[in-house]
C-alpha positions, 0 to 999 in steps of 0.5 A: 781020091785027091787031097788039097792042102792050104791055109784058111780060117776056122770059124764056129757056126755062129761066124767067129772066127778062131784062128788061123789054119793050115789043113789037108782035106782028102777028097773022095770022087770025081773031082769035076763033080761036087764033092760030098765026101770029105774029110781032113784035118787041120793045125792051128799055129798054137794051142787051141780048145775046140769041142767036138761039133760044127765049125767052118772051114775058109781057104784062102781062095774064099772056097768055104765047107762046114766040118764036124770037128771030132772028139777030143781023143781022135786028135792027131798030134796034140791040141794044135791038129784036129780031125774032121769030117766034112759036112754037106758039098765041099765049097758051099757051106750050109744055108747058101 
């Protein structure tokens, strides 16, 4: 298990994006293979409403994952963290 930390950009599953984003990912298995079990979270700098659902998750370094963003009570410090769980193979959103 390794965890990557970095800033990006939040992104709903239509393409707009919503801000920016420091987050942590906790990767589970070989990190020489793709990654398929993933999860985090993540912090905007200001308060932000977010329903529970899809969104994209974009690093700095272009590396791209589609999240599940958990409901509302699982927040970790507010309306500024999220929790998520990552969805499909870190690195290659869906429909690439």
């Amino acid at each position: 298990m390794a965890d990557v930390t970095g800033q990006g950009t939040l992104a709903d599953a239509d393409g707009n994006e919503l801000g920016a984003v420091a987050f942590r990912i906790r990767l589970d298995g070989d990190p020489a293979a793709p990654v398929r079990d993933w999860r985090g979270d993540l912090e905007f700098a200001d308060d932000a409403a977010l329903e529970p659902g899809a969104y994209v998750l974009a690093a700095e370094d272009g590396t791209r994952g589609d999240v599940e963003i958990e409901p509302v009570g699982s927040t970790a410090g507010g309306a500024r963290q999220f929790a998520f769980t990552g969805i499909g193979v870190w690195g290659r959103p869906s429909g690439e």
